[in-house]
N, C-alpha and C positions, 0 to 999 in steps of 0.2 A: 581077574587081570585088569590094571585100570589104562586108561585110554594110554598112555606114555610106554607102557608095557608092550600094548597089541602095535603103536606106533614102530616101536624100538624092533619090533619082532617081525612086522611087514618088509621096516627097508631091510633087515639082515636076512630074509628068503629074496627081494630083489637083488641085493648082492650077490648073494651066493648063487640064483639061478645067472649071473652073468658071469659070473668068474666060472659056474661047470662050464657053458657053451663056449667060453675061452680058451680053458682046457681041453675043450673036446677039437676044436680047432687044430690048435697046436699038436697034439698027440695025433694026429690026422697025416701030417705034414712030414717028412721025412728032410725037405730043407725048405727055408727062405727064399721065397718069391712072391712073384706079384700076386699069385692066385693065394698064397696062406694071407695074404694084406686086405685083399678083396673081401675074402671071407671071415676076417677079423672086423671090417668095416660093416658086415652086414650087422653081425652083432652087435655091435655100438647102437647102428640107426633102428634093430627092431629093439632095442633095449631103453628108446626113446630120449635118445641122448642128441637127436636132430643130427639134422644133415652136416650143417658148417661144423659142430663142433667134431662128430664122429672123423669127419676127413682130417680135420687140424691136429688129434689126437693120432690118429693114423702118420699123417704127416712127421711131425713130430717124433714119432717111435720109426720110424723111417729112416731119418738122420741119426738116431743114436744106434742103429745098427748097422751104417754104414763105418760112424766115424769109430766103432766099437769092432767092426770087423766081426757082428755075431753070425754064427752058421747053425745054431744050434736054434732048432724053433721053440723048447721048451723054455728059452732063455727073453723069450720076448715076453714072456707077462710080465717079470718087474720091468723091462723097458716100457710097459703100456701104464703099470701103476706109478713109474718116472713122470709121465706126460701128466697123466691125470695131476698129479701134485704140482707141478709146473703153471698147468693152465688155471687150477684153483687158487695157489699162489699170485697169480698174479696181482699187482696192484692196485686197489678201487681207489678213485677217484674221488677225493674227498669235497665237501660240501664248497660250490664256489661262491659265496658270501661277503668277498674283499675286491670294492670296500663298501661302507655301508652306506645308505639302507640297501637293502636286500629282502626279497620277495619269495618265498616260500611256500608252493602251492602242492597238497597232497591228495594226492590223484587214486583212482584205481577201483574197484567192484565193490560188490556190497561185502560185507564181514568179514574182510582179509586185512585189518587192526587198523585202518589210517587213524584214528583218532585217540589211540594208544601207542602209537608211532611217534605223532604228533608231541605228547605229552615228555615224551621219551628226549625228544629231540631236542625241545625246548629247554627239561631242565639239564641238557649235555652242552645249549649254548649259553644258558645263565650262570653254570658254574667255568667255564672259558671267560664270564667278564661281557657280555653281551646283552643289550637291554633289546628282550623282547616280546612282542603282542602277538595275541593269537585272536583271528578271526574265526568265531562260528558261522561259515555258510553252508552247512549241513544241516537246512531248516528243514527239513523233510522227516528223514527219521525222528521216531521216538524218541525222547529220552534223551539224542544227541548232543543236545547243546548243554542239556545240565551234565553228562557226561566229560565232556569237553572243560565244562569250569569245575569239575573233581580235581582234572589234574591242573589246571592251572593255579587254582588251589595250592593243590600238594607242590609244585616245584615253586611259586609264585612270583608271579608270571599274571601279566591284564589281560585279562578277555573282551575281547569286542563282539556282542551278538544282539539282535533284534525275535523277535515273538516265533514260535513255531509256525510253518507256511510260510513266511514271507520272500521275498526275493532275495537269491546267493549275492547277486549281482551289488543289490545296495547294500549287503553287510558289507561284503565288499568294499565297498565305496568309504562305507566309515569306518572302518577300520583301518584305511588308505589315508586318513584327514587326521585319526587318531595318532597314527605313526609318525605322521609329521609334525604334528603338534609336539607328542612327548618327545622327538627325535629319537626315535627307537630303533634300532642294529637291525634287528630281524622281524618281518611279519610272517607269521609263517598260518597257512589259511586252511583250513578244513572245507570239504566238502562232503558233500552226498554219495553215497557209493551209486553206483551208475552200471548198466552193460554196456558193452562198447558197440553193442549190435541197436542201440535205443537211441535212432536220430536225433528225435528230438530233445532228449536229457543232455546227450553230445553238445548238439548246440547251446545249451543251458551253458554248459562249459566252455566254450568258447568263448560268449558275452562275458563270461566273468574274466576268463584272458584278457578279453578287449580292455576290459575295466583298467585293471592294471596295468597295461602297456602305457594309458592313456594316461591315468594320473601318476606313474611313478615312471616315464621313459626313460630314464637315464639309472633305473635301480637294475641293482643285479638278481636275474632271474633265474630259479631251481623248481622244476617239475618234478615230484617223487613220486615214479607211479609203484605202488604195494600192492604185491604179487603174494598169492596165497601157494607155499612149496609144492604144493600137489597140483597146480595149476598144468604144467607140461608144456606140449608143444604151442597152444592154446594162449599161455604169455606172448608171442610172439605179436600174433595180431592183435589182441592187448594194447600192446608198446608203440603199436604201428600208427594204429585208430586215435587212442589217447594222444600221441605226439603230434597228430594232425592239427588238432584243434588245442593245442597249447602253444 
């Protein structure tokens, strides 16, 4: 079985161990009340779907059975697979880059692709019409930086980077001098994967925010933190730690 196989096979037993304990719910229930809601809510939050979201789902399936007039509790699972599509639907908020320059720093732990994100994104804004550089301050890892100029390479697209080891902070800087020299749309900057629990790396991060506050204050600024899907409740503080120090 190859990895995408036992992948595709894990989430469809997670699904389906949440939709039985759904069903068992409802077949439970003789009608609609706050206790079959309650206990539809437990299952979301041990299902690892977090607290705000389980309630808001809940919520949500709340009002379509009111303004639906349902009495019938078997009738609430498509009302909960309504919500879920609703809330997934929702609209993301696309890259705020206007007008330029603009500043694009990508964020987030070690192996969870920032720097095949990076590459990705870059050539998604050079075929939009958009002149942009990519700084390497991911001087730490292995490999990273010539990684980093593969795809800059491939979509092509200027690289700005200095020697393995050196300081994020002064790639930084020149690739900050670069930008404005070429007048270039987007800098979009690599770093170092990082734990958010690793003070001192944090702070690493930060001095390179400071960087760029300092020489580009009036550019528009995009922090992308890259979350690995399996990551769970665990993103949260994540998102929390990392936005502190950006």
């Amino acid at each position: 079985m190859s990895f995408f196989d036992k992948l595709k096979a894990g989430l469809t037993k997670t699904r389906k161990g949440i939709t039985e304990r759904i069903d068992q719910v409802l077949v439970s229930f003789g009608k609609v009340d706050d206790d079959l809601f309650d206990e539809l809510e437990e299952v979301l939050i041990t299902a690892d779907l977090g607290i705000d979201t389980s309630l808001h789902i809940i919520d949500i399936t709340k009002k379509k059975v009111k303004e639906r007039k349902i009495t019938d509790p078997l009738k609430i699972k498509e009302l909960i697979k309504e919500s879920l599509i609703e809330i997934l639907g929702e609209e993301t908020p696309a890259l705020d880059i206007e007008p330029s320059p603009a500043v694009i720093m990508v964020i987030g732990v070690n192996g969870v692709g920032k720097t095949t994100s990076i590459g990705k994104i870059a050539g998604m804004l050079k075929k939009n019409g958009k002149k942009v550089i990519l700084a390497a301050a991911d001087t730490f890892r292995a490999a990273a930086i010539d990684q980093l100029q593969i795809w800059a390479d491939r979509v092509g697209v200027e690289l700005i980077k200095q020697d393995e080891g050196s300081d994020p902070a002064a790639v930084i800087f020149d690739a900050i001098q670069a930008a404005r020299a070429r007048k270039a749309d987007v800098l979009i900057c690599d770093t170092a994967g990082r734990l958010h629990t690793k003070k001192n790396l944090m702070e690493e991060l930060r001095k390179v925010s400071r960087i760029i506050d300092r020489e580009m204050p009036g550019a528009k600024r995009e922090n992308l933190l890259v979350l690995d899907a399996t990551t769970g409740q665990n993103a949260v503080s994540q998102a929390k730690t990392f936005s502190e120090v950006t």
